[in-house]
N, C-alpha and C positions, 0 to 999 in steps of 0.2 A: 407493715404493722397494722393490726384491726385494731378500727376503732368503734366504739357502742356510744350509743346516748340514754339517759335515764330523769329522770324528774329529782330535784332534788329532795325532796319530800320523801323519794324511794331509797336514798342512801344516805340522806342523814338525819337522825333525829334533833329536832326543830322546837326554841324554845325562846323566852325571852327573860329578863328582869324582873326586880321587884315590882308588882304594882300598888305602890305604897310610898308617904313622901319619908325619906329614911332621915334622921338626926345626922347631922353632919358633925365633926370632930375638926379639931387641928393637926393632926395626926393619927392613924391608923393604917386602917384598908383602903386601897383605892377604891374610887367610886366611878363607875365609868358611865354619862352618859352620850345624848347619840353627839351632845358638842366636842367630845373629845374623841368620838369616833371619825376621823374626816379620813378622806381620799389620801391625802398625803401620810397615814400611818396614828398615831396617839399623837393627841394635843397634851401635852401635862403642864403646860402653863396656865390652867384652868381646873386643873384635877380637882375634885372635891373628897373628904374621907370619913369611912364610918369607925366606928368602934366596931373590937372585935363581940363584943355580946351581940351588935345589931347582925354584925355579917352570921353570926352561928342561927342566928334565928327567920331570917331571911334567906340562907342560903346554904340550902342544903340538898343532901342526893335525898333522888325520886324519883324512881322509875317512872311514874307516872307524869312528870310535869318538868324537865330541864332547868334548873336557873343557875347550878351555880357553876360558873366557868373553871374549865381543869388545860393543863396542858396539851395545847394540839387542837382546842375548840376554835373554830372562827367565828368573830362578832363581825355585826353588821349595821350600821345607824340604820333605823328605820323611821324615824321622824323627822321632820321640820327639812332644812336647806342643808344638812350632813346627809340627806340618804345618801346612803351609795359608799359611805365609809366603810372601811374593812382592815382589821387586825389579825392578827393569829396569837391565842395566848400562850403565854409565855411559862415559867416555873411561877413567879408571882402569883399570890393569892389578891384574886379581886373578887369584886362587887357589880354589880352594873343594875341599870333602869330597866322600866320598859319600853324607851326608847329606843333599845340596843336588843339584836335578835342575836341567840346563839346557836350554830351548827355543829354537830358531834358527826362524825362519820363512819360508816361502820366500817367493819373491817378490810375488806375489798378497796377500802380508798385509802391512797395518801393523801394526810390532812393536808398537806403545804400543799398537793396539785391542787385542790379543792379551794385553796387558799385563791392561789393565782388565778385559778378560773374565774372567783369570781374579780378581778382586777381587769381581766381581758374584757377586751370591746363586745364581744360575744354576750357577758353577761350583760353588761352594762348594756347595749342593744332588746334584751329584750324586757329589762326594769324599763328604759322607757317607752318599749310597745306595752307594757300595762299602765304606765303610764296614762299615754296616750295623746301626749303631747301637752297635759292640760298640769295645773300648779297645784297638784297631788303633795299633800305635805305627811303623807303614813302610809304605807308598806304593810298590808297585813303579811303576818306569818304562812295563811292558805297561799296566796297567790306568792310568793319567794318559794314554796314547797312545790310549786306547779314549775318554775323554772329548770328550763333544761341546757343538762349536761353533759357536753362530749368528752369520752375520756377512752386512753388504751389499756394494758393490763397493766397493773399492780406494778412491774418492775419500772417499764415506760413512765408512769406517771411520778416515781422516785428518782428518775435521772432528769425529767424536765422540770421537777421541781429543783434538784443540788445545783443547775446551773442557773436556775434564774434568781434562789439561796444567793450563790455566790453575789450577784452583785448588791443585793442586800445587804450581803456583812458590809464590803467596801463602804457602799453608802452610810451604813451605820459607824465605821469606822471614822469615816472623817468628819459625822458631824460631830463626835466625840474629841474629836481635835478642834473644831471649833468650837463647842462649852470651855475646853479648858482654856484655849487662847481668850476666849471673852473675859473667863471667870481670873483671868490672869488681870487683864487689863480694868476689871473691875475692881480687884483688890490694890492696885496700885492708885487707883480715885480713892480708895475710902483711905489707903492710906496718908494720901497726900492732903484731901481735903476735907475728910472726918474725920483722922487723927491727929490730925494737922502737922504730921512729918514730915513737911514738903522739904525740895533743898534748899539749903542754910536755914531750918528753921532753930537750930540749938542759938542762933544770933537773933533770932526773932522776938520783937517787946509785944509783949501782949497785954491788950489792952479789952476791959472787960470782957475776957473770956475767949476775944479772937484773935490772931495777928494783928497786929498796928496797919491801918492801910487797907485791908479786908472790911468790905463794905456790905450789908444786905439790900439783893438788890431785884427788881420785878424780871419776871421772862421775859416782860414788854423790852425791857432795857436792855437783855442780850441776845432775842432773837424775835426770827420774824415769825409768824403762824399765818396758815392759810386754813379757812375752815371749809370742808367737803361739801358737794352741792350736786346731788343725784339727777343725772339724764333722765329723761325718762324711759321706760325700759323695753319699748319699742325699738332704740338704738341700740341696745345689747346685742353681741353678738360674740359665737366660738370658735371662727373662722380668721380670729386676728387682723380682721378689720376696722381700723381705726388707730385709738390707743390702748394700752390694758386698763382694764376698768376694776377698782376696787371701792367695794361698799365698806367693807368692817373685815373684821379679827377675821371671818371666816377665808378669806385668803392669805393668811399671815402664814410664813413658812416659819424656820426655828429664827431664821434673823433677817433675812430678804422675801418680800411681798411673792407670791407667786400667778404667773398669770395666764388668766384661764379664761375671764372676760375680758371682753372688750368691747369700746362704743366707739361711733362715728360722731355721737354729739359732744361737745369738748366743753364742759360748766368749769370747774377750779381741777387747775394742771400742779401739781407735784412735779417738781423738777429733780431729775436723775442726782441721785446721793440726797436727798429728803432722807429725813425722820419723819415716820409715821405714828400718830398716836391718837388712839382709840379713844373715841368724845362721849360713847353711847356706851353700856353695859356689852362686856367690860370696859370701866374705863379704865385709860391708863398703860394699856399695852403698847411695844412699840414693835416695830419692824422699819427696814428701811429697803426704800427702791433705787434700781442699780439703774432705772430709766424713766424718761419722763412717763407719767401717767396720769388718769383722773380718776379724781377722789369724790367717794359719794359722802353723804351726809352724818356716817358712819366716821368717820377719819378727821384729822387736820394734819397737815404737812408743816415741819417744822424745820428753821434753817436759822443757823448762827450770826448775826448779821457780820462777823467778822474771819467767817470761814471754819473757823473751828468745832468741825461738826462731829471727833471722834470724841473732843470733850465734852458737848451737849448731849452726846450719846449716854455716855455713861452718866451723867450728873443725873438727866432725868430718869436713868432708871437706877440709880443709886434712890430717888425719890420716891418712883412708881413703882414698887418693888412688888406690892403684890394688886394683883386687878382692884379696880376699887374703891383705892384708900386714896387721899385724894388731901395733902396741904398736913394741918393738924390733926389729922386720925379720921375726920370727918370721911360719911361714906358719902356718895355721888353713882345715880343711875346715868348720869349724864353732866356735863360737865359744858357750859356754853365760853367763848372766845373769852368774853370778859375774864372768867373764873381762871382761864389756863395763864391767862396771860397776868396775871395778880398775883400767879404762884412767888413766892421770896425765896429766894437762894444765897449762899453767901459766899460771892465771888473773890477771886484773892485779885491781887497788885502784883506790877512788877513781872507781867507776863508769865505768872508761873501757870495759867492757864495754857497758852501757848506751847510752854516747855512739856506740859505734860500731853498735850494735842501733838506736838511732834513725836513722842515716842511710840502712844500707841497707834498712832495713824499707820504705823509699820505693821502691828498689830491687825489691826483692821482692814489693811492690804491682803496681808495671810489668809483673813478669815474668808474673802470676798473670792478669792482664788481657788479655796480647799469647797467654797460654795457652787462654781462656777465647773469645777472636776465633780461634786454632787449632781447637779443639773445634768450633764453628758452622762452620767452612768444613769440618771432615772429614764433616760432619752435613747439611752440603747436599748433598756432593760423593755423598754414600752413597744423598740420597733420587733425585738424579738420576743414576747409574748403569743402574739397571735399565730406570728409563723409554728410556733413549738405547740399553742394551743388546739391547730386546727389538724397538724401533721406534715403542712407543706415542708418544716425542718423533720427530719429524722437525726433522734438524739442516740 
């Protein structure tokens, strides 16, 4: 099979976002910038939205100037600590920054190879020789158009794309099983302790308003908190030397940490099944690690003093529900140990915490398992890329 190399500049027209700060909405258009662009695919736990008047007037065809993303466009973060983020859009009608660069490709390419290429070490190798080894935090558009790309004919580049496709769906498939098994086990918390339909509640005396025995009570009171305290970053490393090292959200997977750093300097350790929650903007998010790790100044690690940590799970994000919000409605850029630990919640009696920590703990078993078959398919998908990208596989 021949293969050719080209500039990307030479086969796809090259373009980025608004450059304007657009009104944001409660609902609408998505709004995509380079924080919801990451390496691991869309963040939409931070998504921001416009109205459709902004999107009609920010984003429109142009020959002249690219911005508004159509099916088969691939974006790209090009600012801050997401460079290097990469999607393929989808039927969805979005929005996006100028944070976020969009590539169209002409007709000679398949979008999806063009996709994957840029995921392969290949690209990613020569973003950081422009780089330069130095804390570059913007990507222009010229130099990504100077970037070069190896590829075979039209048909080749359609079959290494449908199999490397394939384990995309899968992947996409089971985090789809685990939203729902979460959103299962979310709704049986609100039921139990927002509607307060827990069991034997039809025998339950209520007393101003709550169960009898139902108490409001501090986080201090049911669990422990460790607050994050950054290495310095000379100890950082990619080589999985040390521990995994997490600063903030920016390694947060859909519900397990994912790990990418790591330090040899050991400041505050998160112990394996921690709850993770976000102290700095966003606050409020959680994830949780499946191993011990260290927590940078971004994070605080959260544990049940009584074990029960599928319960603490859900309670605090029945709480945290969106980035942010934080106690009485009150916003918060940051949130210090005092303020988490003051949060009021109102606990029941009579173990019915426990009762409900034993069901979804089964729950949460599932999800860790269906996470754990995710991780193996991102881990093949990564060891056959490059072979498929360079030609060493013939597809």
């Amino acid at each position: 099979m021949s293969w050719k190399t080209a500039k990307l500049g030479d086969i796809c027209q090259i373009g980025d976002g608004a450059h304007a700060s657009l009104k944001r909405v409660k609902e609408g258009i998505p709004y995509l910038t380079a924080k919801n662009v990451t390496k691991h695919g869309i963040d939409y736990t931070s998504l921001d939205y416009i109205s459709e008047a902004t999107y009609q007037k920010y984003f429109k065809d142009n020959t002249s100037a690219l911005t508004k993303p159509k099916k088969d466009d691939i974006l790209y973060s090009i600012i801050g600590s997401n460079i290097g983020g990469v999607c393929l859009v989808g039927d969805e009608k979005i929005g996006i920054s100028s944070s976020v660069a969009i590539f169209r490709c002409c007709e000679k390419f398949y979008p999806q190879y063009v996709y994957y290429y840029f995921k392969s070490e290949y690209f990613d190798l020569q973003i950081q020789s422009i780089k330069g080894g130095s804390a570059q935090n913007f990507m222009s558009l010229k130099k990504l158009g100077d970037v070069m790309i190896s590829y075979p004919d039209y048909e080749a580049q359609r079959r290494i794309a449908s199999i490397l496709s394939a384990y995309d769906d899968l992947i996409e498939n089971n985090q789809k099983q685990i939203k729902l098994l979460e959103e299962a086990a979310q709704r049986l918390y609100k039921e139990w302790f927002v509607d307060l339909r827990f069991p034997g509640w039809e025998n339950a005396k209520i007393v101003d308003g709550v169960p009898e025995g139902w108490k409001k009570e501090r986080l201090a009171d049911i669990a422990e908190v460790l607050m994050g305290q950054s290495p310095k970053s000379e100890y950082y490393n990619n080589k999985k030397q040390g521990l995994p090292f997490h600063q903030g959200v920016g390694s947060y997977g859909t519900r397990f940490v994912i790990d990418d750093t790591y330090s040899t300097s050991f400041t505050r350790i998160a112990e394996a099944g921690s709850i993770l929650f976000s102290v700095r903007a966003p606050v409020g998010r959680l994830n949780i690690t499946k191993n011990k790790i260290v927590i940078g100044r971004g994070l605080s690690s959260i544990n049940h003093k009584k074990g029960l940590q599928s319960y603490l799970f859900y309670l605090l994000k029945e709480r945290f529900f969106k980035d942010d919000l934080v106690g009485n409605g009150s916003i918060f850029a940051s949130i210090s140990k005092d303020e988490l630990l003051s949060q009021i919640f109102l606990i029941p009696n009579k173990n019915i915490d426990k009762k409900y920590n034993d069901i979804v703990i089964d729950i949460d078993r599932k999800i860790e398992s269906i996470d754990n078959e995710v991780k193996l398919l991102i881990e093949a998908q990564y060891r056959l890329l490059p072979k498929l990208m360079s030609g060493e596989l013939e597809v």
